[in-house]
N, C-alpha and C positions, 0 to 999 in steps of 0.2 A: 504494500500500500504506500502512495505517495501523496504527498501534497503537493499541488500546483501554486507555484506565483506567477498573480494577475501580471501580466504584461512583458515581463521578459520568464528567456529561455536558459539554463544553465546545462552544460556540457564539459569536458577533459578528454584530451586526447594529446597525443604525443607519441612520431611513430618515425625512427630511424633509423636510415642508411643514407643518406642525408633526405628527406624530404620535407615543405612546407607548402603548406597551401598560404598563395598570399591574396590580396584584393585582388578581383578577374579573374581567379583560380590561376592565377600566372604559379610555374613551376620552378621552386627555386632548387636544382638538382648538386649535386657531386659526390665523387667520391669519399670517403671518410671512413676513419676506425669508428668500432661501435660506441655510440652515447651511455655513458652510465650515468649521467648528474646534467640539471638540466638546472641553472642559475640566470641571474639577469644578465648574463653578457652572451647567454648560447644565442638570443635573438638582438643581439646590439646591431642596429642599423634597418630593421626589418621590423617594422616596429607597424605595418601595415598588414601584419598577417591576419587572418581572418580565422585559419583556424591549426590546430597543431596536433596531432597524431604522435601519442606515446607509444614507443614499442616496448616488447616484453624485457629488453635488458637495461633501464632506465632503473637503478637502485636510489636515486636523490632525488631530490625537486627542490628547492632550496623556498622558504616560505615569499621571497619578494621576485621571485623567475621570472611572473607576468605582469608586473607592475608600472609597465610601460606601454604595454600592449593594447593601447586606446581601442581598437578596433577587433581584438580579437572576441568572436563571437562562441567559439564549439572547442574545446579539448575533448579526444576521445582517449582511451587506453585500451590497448592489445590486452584482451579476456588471459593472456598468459604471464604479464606482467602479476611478479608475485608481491607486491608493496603499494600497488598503487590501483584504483579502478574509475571508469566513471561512468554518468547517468544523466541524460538531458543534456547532455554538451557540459556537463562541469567536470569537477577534477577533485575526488575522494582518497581517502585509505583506503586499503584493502576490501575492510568489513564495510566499510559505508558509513563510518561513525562520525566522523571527521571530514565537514567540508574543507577543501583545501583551497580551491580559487574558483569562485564564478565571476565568467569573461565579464569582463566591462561593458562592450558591445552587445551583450544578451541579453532580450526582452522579454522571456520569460523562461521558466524550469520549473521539474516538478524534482520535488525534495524529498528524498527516501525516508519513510518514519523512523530509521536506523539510527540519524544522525541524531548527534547530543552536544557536540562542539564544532564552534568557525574558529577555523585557523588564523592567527594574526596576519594581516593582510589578504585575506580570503575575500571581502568584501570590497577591497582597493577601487576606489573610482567607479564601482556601480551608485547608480540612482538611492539616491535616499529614501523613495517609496520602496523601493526592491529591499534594501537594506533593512528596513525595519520589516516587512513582511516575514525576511526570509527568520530575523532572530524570534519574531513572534512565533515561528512554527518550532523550533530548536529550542529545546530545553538547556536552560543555562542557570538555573535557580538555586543550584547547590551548596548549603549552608546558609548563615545568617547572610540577612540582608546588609547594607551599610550603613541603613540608621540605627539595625540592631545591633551592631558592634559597641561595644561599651571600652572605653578609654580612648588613647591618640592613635588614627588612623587617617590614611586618606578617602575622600566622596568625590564620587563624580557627579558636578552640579552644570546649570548649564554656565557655569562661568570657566567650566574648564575640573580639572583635579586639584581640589582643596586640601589641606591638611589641618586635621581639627586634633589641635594641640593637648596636654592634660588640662589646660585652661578650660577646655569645651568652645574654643574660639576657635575657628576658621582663618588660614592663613595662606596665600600663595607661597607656592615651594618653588622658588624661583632662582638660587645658588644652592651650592656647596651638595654635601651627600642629599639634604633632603631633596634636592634638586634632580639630581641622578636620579635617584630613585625612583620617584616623582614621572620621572621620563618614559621608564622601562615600564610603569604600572599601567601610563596610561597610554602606551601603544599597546599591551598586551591586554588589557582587560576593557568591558564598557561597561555602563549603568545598567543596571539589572541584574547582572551577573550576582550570584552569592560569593559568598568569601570562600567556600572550600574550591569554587569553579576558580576564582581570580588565583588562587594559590598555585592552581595545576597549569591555566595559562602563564604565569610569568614564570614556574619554573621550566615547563619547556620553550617559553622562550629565550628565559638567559640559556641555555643548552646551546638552541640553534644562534643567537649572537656571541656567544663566547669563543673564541679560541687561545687551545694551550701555549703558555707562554713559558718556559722553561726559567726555572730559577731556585738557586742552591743555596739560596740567602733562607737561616730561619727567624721569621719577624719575632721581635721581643717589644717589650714595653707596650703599651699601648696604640696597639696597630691597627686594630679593624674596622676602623672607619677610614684610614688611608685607603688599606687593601680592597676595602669595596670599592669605595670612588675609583680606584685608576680601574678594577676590573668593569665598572658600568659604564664612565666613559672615556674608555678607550676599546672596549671588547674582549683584551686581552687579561689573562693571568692563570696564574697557579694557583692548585688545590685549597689555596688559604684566600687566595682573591674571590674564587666561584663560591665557595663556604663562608666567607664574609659577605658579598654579593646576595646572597638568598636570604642568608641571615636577615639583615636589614630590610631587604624587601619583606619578607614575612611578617615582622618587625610593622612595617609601612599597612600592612593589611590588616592588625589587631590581633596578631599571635603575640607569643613569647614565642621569644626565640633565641638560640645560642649558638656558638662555633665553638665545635671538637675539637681538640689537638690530640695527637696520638701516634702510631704506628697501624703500618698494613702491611700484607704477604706484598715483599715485592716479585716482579717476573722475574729476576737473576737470581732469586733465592732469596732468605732471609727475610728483612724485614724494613721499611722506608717513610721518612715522616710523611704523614699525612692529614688533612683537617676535612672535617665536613660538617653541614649544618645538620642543628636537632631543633624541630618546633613540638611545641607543647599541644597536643589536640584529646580532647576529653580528658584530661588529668592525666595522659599518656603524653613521652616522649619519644619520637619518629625519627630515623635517618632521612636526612635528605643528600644525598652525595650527588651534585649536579656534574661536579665535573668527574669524576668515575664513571658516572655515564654516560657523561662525554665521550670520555676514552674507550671504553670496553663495550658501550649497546647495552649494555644490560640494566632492565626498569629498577631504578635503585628510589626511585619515589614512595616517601611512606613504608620504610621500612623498619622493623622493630629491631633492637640491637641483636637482640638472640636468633632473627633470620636474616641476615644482610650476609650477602653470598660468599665474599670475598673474608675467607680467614689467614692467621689472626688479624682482628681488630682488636687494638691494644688501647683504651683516653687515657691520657694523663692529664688531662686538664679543660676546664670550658670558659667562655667568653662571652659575659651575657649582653646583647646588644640593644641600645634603644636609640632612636631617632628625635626625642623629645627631651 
């Protein structure tokens, strides 16, 4: 069973050895090794396509790939492609859970009753009637609302993302970490959203904006509000930056939240520092290792100390984080 939106159409597709369909079905051909990762520069200059054919060996899609793509109306995906599918001309995960991108140019789609989340940038540059239909059908409600949150958190109002201070005042988050923070929440999450959804949006999105930055330095003193700011805006950092990074955020959405220090099984043997975050949800404390699952693929979200995959995990110590 699906659901139709009034007026446009949503489709995914993506299908290579090099081909695309552009405006006038014009055919833009060549030779080429197989596509595995499909980003916003695979269509740099071609920005007139109309529609895109995923084939089965396409393993990425990067969340901002079509965000230029004023005109593109249909993605489809090869039924053998094992990561990616679509429906109506849009662009899904596998199971259907998860819209990925409906084209800009589509006037209307029918929406699988499967889905439960839009992916950050999945809505990019469609119509603001389309846009709210489509989250009106999409269940996003999970956990407390934003005005049920009780202490300092950020609301999305129409003046933008506020931060309501322990004062219970409203403040623009306009420098410094609250600022980052601030940034990240409010590209990954919108109004309506409950807090346990907005948790799972921003932590796969610091996932997909982060990368690893190698570094042999271990921070002392009072670090962790450095270590998130350069990890949120710059994109980069280490185990202590993504673990500082989520902290904060979480932090920013009405949890408690902390940063582990400790040891893990390293791959050469033995044993190698490492930090991740822990938020508090129902009187229970959670792993959040965002950047471990960076590294490895493996869903390290919401995980209890006594089943987080990777052993030993050794804390010697925690880092309690507030934004207020």
């Amino acid at each position: 069973m699906a659901k139709m939106i009034i007026k446009k159409f949503i489709a995914l597709t993506c299908a290579f050895s090099l081909l695309l369909y552009l405006t006038g079905m014009y055919h833009l051909t060549g030779e080429a090794a197989v596509l595995y990762k499909i980003d916003a520069n695979t269509f740099k200059g071609h920005y007139d396509i109309v529609q895109v054919r995923v084939g089965s060996d396409v393993e990425e899609i990067t969340e901002m790939a079509f965000v230029n793509m004023l005109n593109l109306k249909s993605i489809i995906v090869s039924e053998n492609n094992p990561y990616f599918s679509s429906y109506s001309n849009c662009l899904y995960n596998k199971d259907q859970t998860v819209l990925l991108c409906y084209p800009q140019a589509l006037t209307g789609a029918y929406i699988p009753d499967t889905v439960t989340e839009i992916a950050p940038y999945a809505l990019h540059g469609v119509d603001d009637d389309i846009k709210s239909q489509i989250r009106s059908l999409v269940s996003e409600d999970g956990g407390l609302s934003e005005s049920e949150i009780s202490g300092p958190h950020f609301i999305h109002t129409s003046h933008g993302l506020l931060w309501i201070n322990k004062n219970g005042s409203m403040e623009l988050p306009s420098s410094g970490l609250l600022g980052d923070v601030a940034s990240l929440i409010d590209a990954a999450t919108s109004s309506g959203q409950g807090q346990e959804t907005q948790l799972k949006k921003c932590y796969n999105f610091l996932i997909n904006r982060m990368s690893y930055e190698r570094s042999y330095d271990t921070p002392t003193g009072n670090w962790t509000a450095d270590y998130a700011s350069k990890a949120l805006s710059t994109g980069k950092g280490n185990c202590y930056g993504y673990a500082a990074a989520m902290a904060y955020i979480a932090d920013g959405l009405g949890y408690s939240a902390r940063i582990a220090v400790g040891q893990i099984e390293s791959s050469n043997g033995g044993t190698t520092p490492h930090a991740w975050t822990e938020i508090k949800i129902d009187n229970d404390w959670y792993i959040f290792d965002a950047e471990m699952e960076d590294a490895t693929g493996r869903d390290l979200y919401k995980v209890s100390f006594n089943s987080y995959p990777i052993k030993p995990l050794v804390k010697s110590s925690v880092y309690t984080v507030s934004l207020d």
